[in-house]
C-alpha positions, 0 to 999 in steps of 0.5 A: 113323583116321590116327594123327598125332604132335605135335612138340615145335617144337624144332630137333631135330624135323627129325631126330625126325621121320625116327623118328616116320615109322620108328615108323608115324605116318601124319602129324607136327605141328609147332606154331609156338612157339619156332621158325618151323614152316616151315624145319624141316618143309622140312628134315624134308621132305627126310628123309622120304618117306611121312609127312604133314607140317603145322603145328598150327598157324601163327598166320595173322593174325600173317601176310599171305595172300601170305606164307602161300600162298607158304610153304604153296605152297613146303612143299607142294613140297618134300615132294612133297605131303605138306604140310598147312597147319594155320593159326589166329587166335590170341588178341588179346593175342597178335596185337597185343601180341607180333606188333604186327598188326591185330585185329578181327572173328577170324571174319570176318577168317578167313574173309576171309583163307582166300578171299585164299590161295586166290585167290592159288593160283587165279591162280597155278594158272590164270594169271587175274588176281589181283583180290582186295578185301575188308574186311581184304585186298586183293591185287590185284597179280601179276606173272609175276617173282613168280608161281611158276605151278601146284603140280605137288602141287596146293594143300596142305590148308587146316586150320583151328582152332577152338573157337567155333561161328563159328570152326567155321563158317568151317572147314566153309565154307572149309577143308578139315579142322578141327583140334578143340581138345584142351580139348573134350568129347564132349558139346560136339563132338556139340552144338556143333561138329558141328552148326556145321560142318555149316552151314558147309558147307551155306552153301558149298553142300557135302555136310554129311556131311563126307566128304572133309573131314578133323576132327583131333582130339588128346584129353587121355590119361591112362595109364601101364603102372603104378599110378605112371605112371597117377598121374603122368599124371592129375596132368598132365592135371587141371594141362592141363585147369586151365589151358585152363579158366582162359582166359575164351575158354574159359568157354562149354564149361565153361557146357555141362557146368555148370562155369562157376564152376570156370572162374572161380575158375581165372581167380582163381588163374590171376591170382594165379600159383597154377598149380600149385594150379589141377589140384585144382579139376578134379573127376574128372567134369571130368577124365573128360570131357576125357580118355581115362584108360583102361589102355594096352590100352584107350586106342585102343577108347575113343578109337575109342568116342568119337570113332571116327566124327568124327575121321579122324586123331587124335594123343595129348595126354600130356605126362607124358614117356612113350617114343615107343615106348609108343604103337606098339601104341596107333597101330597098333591105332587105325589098323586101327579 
């Protein structure tokens, strides 16, 4: 299994991501929240020479297929290609209100846009027209001035996000990885998301094993070297999972395992700006099933138990401060498993 790191979206990541290829991370995930991913994953590419690079994720629908094959074509290029594109759709208040883009039809429009990009790099890559018309984009124009002809790289891996079953479906038809949320459980990517992946890949006449196809997952962990930092991270994950079960896009999961109400009475409080409430409605069953709370010597076998036949690289979700150097053992012990 790779081990990823996930950066911060900070400027400073360009120079954090040298360290993270220094402590034997096999790949680093810059998300898209402050700060545009792409310009500083350019420059950390120039500052590294092994790692994987990629962002997790960049918001697809708040760009035009153009605008993101070429950026996806020009970071390929620039690590040499190391690049991975990670893109996903966003929530709809988002996409209209903040990036004043259209809305409509997420699944249908994704699936859609991951065709436009890729016949964007087909006609760059093979020099054949570009003829693409669909329901949400049409690109139809390419002139040899604007055409930056083939990759020597090839074409950067497609990730797509995912939560929902139609989402998932569209990841396993089109995209090359799928990014599994942070907020699931086992018992939902066995139920759910396996099993809607596979039909997207059956749908594009693929192996339905998945091989070749990589599914990155970033559980929740709850540990800590001692009794107060296993405290410190339990709070911070009951107040994590609080506030994803809070969302209302959410609420399916949740019906899953029987916790539908839980969810709702975090909606309540979320809306009343109870956040730092929220945490203790998260029972420990809840906090057991999404995440990993386990020792420090114990983390990379549990992760490994439960989800070391469907991830082919994972990353840790522990935002409770602890050193880098923490997960060394933790990475390299997952790496061998």
């Amino acid at each position: 299994m790779k081990v990823d790191y996930c950066l911060t979206g900070q400027l400073d990541d360009r120079e954090l991501v040298v360290a993270v290829e220094a402590h034997g991370f096999d790949g680093a995930w810059m998300p898209e929240l402050t700060h545009d991913p792409f310009p500083i994953l350019a420059i950390a590419a120039t500052r590294t020479t092994t790692i994987e690079l990629g962002t997790a994720i960049t918001v697809a629908f708040a760009r035009n297929p153009m605008t993101m094959a070429v950026l996806g074509n020009d970071l390929q290029t620039y690590s040499s290609g190391r690049f991975l594109l990670g893109i996903g759709s966003q929530v709809k208040q988002h996409i209209t209100r903040r990036f004043s883009m259209p809305w409509s039809a997420p699944a249908d429009r994704m699936r859609e846009y991951l065709q436009a990009v890729r016949a964007i790099w087909r006609c760059w890559e093979t020099g054949e027209r570009l003829q693409f018309s669909g329901e949400f984009y049409s690109h139809t124009l390419m002139t040899p001035y604007f055409n930056p002809g083939p990759n020597p790289f090839g074409n950067p891996a497609l990730i797509l996000a995912s939560v929902g079953p139609r989402m998932t479906r569209v990841a396993g038809e089109l995209a090359d990885g799928l990014f599994v949320h942070a907020f699931t459980t086992e018992r939902y990517v066995r139920e759910v998301t396996l099993p809607a992946l596979r039909e997207g890949r059956v749908a594009a006449d693929k192996d339905d094993s998945l091989s070749g196809f990589e599914v990155c997952g970033s559980p929740m962990i709850v540990t800590g070297a001692d009794d107060e930092q296993m405290a410190n991270a339990e709070a911070a994950i009951r107040s994590q999972i609080a506030f994803y079960a809070s969302t209302p896009t959410y609420r399916p999961l949740l019906q899953l395992h029987g916790w539908a109400d839980i969810g709702e009475e975090l909606t309540a409080m979320s809306k009343n700006g109870q956040w730092a409430k929220m945490g203790q409605l998260v029972n420990d069953d809840m906090l057991d099933a999404f995440a990993i709370v386990a020792k420090p010597a114990d983390v990379a076998s549990r992760i490994h138990q439960r989800f070391g036949d469907v991830f082919t690289r994972t990353s840790f979700l522990a935002p409770y401060g602890l050193p880098d150097h923490f997960w060394a053992p933790i990475t390299a012990e997952l790496q061998t498993l």
